[in-house]
C-alpha positions in Angstrom: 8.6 15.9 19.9 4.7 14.9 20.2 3.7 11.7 19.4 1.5 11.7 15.9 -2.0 10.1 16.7 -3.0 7.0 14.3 -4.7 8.7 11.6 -8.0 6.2 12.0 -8.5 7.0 15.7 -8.4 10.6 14.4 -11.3 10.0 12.3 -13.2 8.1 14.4 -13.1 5.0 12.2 -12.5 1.5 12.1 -9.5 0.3 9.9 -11.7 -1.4 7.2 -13.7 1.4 6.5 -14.6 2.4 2.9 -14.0 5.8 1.3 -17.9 6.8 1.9 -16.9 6.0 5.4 -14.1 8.5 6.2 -15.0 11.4 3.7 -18.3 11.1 5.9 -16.1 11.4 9.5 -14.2 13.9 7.8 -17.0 16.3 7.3 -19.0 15.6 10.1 -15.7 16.3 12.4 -14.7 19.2 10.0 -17.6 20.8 10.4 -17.4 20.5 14.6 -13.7 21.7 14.8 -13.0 24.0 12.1 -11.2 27.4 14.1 -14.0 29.1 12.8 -16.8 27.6 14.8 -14.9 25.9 17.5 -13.4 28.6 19.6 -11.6 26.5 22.0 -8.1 26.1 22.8 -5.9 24.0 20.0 -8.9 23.9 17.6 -6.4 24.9 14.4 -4.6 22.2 15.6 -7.2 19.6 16.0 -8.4 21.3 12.4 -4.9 20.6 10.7 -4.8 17.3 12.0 -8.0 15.7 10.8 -6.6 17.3 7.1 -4.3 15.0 7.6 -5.6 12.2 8.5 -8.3 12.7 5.6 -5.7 13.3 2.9 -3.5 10.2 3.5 -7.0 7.9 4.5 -8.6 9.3 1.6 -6.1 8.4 -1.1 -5.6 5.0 -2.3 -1.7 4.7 -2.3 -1.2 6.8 0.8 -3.3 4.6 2.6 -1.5 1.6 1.6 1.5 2.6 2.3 0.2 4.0 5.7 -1.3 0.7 6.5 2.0 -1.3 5.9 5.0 1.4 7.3 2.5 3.6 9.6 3.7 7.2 9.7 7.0 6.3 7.9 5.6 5.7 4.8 3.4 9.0 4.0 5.8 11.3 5.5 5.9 14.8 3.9 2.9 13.4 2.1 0.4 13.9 4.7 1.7 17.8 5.4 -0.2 20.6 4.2 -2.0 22.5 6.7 -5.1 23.9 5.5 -4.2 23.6 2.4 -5.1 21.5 -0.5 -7.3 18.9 1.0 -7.4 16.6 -1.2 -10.5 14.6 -2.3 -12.3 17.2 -4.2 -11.3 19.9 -1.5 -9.8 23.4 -2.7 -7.9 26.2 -0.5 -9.8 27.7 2.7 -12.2 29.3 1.3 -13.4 26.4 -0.8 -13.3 24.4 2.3 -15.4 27.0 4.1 -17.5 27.0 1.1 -18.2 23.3 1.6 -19.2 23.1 5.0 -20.8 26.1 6.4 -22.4 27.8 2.6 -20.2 30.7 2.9 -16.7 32.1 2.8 -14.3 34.0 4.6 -13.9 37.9 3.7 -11.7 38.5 1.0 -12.2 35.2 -1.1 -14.4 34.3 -3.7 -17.2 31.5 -3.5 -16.8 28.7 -6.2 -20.0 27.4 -7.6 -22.1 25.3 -4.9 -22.5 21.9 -6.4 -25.2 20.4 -4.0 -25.0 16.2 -3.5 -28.6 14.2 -3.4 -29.8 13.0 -0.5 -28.6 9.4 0.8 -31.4 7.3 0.7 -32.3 3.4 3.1 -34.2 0.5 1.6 -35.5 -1.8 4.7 -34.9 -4.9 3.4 -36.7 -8.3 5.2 -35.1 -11.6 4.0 -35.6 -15.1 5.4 -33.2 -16.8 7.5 -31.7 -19.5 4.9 -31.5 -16.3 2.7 -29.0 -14.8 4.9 -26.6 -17.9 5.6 -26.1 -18.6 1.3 -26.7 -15.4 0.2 -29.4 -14.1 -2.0 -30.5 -11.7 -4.9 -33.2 -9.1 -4.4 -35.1 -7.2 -6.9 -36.1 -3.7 -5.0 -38.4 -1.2 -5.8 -38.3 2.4 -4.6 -39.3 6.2 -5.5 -36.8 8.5 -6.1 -35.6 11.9 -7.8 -33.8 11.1 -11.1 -32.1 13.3 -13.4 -34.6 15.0 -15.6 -34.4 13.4 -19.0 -35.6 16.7 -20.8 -33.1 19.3 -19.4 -30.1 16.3 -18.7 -30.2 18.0 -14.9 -29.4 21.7 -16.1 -32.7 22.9 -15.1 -33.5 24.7 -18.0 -35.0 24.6 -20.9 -33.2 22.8 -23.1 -31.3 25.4 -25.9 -31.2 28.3 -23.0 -28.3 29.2 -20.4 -27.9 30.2 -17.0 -28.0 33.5 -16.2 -25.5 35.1 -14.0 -27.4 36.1 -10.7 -27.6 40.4 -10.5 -28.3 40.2 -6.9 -24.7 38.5 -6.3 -23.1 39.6 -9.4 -22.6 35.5 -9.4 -20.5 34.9 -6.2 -23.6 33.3 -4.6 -22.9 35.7 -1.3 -24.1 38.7 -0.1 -22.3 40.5 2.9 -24.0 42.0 5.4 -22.6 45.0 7.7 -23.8 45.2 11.1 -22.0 47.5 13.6 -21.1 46.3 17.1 -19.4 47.2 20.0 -16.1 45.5 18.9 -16.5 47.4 15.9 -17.8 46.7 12.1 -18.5 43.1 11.7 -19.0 41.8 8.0 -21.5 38.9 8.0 -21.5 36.3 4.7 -24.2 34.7 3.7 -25.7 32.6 1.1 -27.7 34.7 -2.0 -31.2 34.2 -1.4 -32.2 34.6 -5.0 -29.7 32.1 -6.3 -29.1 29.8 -3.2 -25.3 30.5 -3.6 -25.1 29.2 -6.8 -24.2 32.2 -8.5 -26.5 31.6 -11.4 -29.9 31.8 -11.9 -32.4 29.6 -14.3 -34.3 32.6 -16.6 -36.5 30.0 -18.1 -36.9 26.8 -16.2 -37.9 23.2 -17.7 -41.0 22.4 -18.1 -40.6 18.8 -17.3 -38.3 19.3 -13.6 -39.5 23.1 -13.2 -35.3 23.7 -12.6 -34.5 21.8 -10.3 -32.9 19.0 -12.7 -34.6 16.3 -11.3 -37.8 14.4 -11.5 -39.5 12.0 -9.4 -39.3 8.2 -10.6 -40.1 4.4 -9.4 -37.1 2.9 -9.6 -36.1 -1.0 -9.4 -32.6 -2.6 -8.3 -31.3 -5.6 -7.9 -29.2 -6.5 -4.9 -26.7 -8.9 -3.8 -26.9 -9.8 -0.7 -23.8 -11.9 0.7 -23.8 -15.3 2.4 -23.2 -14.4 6.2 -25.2 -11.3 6.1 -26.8 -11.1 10.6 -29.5 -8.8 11.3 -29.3 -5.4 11.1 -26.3 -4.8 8.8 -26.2 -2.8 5.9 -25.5 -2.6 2.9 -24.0 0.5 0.7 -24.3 1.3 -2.5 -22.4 4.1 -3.7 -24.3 6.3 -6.6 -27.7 5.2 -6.0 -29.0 7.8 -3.9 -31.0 10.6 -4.8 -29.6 12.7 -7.9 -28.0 16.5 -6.8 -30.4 19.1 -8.3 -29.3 20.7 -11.0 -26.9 18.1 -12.2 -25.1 17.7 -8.6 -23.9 14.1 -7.5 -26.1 11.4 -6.5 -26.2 10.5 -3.1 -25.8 6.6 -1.7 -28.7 4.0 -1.0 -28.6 2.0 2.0 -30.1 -1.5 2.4 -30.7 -2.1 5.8 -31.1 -6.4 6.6 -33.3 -7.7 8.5 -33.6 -11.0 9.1 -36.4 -13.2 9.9 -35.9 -15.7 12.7 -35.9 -19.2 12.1 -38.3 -21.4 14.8 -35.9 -23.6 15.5 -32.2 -22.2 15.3 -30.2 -19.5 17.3 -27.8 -18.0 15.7 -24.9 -16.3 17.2 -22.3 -14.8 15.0 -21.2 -17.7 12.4 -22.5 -20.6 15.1 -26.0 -22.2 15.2 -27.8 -23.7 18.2 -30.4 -26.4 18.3 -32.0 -27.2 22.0 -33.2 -31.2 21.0 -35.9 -32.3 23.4 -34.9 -36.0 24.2 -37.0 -38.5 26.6 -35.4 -40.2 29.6 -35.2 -43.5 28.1 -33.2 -42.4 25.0 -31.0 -40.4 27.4 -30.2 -43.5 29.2 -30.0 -46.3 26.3 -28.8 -43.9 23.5 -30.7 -42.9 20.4 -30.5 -41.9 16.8 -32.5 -38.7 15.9 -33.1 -36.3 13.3 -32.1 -32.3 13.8 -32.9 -29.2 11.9 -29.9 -27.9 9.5 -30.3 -25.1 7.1 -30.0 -27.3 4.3 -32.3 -29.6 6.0 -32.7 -32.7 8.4 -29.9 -34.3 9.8 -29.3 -37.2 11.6 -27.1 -37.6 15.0 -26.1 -40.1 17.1 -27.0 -39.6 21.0 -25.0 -42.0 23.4 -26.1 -43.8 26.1 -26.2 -42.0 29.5 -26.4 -38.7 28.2 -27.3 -36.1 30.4 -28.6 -32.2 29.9 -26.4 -30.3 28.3 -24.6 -32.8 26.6 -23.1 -31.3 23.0 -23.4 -33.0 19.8 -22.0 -30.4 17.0 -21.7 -30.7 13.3 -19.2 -28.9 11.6 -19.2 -26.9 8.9 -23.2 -26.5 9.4 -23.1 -23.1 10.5 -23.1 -19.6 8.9 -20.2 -18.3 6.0 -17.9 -16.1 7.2 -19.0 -13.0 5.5 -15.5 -11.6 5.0 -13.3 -14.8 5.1 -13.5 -19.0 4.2 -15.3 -21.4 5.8 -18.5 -21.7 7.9 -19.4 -22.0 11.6 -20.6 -25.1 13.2 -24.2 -26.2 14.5 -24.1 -27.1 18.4 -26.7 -29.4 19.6 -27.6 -29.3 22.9 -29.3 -31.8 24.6 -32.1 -31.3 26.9 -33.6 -34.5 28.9 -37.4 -33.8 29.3 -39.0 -35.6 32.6 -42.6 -35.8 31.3 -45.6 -33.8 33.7 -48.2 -36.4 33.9 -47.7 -40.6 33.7 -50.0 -43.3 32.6 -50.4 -46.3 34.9 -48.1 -48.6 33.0 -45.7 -45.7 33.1 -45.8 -45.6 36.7 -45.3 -48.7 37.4 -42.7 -49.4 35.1 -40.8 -46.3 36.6 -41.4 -47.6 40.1 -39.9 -50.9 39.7 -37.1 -49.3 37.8 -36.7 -46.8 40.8 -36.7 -49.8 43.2 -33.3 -51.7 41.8 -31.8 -48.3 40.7 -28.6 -47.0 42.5 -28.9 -43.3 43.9 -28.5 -40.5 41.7 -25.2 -38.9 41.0 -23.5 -36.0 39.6 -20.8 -37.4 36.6 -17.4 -37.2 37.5 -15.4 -35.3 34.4 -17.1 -32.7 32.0 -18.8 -29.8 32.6 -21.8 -29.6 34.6 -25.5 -28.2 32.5 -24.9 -24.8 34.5 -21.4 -24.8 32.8 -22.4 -25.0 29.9 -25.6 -22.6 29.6 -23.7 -20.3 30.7 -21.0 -20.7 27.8 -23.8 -20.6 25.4 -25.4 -17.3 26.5 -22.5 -15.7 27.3 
């Protein structure tokens, strides 16, 4: 008995995705392996498997019982073949219909619906900004429902007309003889655009399309923890489908600007502090950059390069989880270039009753611990 694949690896997804997520892997791979365009070996299988991975993924319940007792728990629920998808899907031809703006011979098209186009926002915030969180007002063009014909494309009291050049199943066939015989070629009505229906006297504020052309503004949350070049999705504000389709999604892309002083990595901060010689040796009290601001630290005597100084709780939020990061000082002993005379005299006489230099004993060395910071 074959061993069932886990239904997320089938999808190409990772286990917190969102439902935009997978019904987006779902059609992309649908569309790649359906037995109709992939003509390799096992492709109805590959087909019938990724319908079941999107009906139980793509169902609320399914998937939580799938995430808790694996396989176990959808059993006979996650069976159907081809058949009823799920999700807004219908039979095969429906399915067909979806993907690849035709159907098989012998069925009949259901009204295209066509979805707006997905939209991206890029979005520039400041560093502090992205550790607390922030709320941005955003302003972009877009294609809104047309207020006049509420998306129907016509003038408003009129109706749709059945298409003659389909007879309103939005296909025409074509017949083309071959050497294999007659082959029957379906294809998208050029008059209607497979719709089925055609607008006899279009809007005169959207022209029938159903949609007009608008600034809009949003306001977006974006959430403490957010790094650089995440996104963020929001479902339903896209473009608007013509003709009273669905909207499409926006996505905010983040970038974030970098602060002069503070590396971030993940939810850690690091600040390289500068010290002189003699407050290496004797030990000092100095002020460091936070994001809330200035902090105070205590640098002990005899500290050498490298030497780590962290504050907790002074990093970045977790974005999905409680509690923060912590800010890692490191210390970097700074031998100045060029001396004045006292200087040099003062260092010479210190150099004269000084013992020889040597390494410490315990603790890791400076090259020990760059390397654990950049790597």
């Amino acid at each position: 008995m074959a061993v069932k694949r886990d239904y997320y690896d089938v999808l190409g997804v990772p286990r917190d995705a969102d439902e935009a997520e997978i019904k987006r892997a779902f059609r992309r791979l649908a569309q790649r392996h359906h037995p109709d365009v992939d003509k390799g070996d096992g492709a109805e299988e590959r087909f019938k498997e990724l319908n079941e991975a999107y009906r139980v993924l793509s169902d609320r319940q399914r998937r939580s019982a799938y995430d808790m007792f694996g396989h176990a728990g959808v059993e006979g629920a996650a069976a159907g073949g081809f058949e009823g998808f799920g999700g807004g899907f219908g039979p095969f031809g429906d399915i067909f219909d979806a993907f690849f703006g035709g159907a098989p011979a012998g069925t009949r098209r259901r009204q295209r619906v066509v979805a707006g186009a997905d939209l991206r926002y890029d979005l520039t915030i400041e560093f502090a900004e992205a550790v607390f969180g922030v709320t941005k007002e955003i302003h972009f063009p877009t294609l809104v429902t047309c207020p006049r014909c509420e998306g129907a494309g016509g003038e408003p009291g009129t109706e749709p007309e059945t298409c003659p050049d389909c007879n309103g199943t939005g296909e025409q066939r074509r017949v083309a003889q071959t050497i294999l015989g007659q082959m029957v070629n379906i294809v998208a009505c050029p008059r209607c655009r497979g719709e089925g229906r055609i607008i006899a006297t279009p809007c005169t504020e959207c022209g029938g399309d159903g949609r007009v052309r608008e600034e809009r503004t949003l306001q977006v949350s974006i959430p403490a923890g957010i790094d650089d070049g995440q996104r963020i999705a929001l479902e339903g504000e896209g473009e608007a489908g013509p003709r009273g389709g669905p909207k499409g999604d926006l996505y905010v892309a983040v970038k974030v600007r970098a602060h002069p002083q503070l590396m971030r990595r993940g939810t850690e901060l690091y600040h390289e502090l500068p010290i002189t010689f003699p407050q290496a040796a004797l030990g000092a009290t100095l002020s460091v950059p936070t994001v809330e601001g200035s902090e105070e630290i205590e640098i002990p005597g005899g500290a050498q390069s490298g030497h780590e100084v962290r504050l907790r709780g002074k990093g970045v939020p977790r974005l999905r989880g409680a509690g923060r990061g912590d800010l890692h000082v490191i210390v970097n002993v700074v031998v100045p270039s060029k001396l004045s005379k006292r200087e040099r005299e003062l260092l010479t006489e210190l150099n004269e009753i000084s013992e020889p230099a040597s390494l410490p004993k315990s603790g890791a060395s400076v090259f020990d611990r760059l390397r654990d910071l950049f790597t």
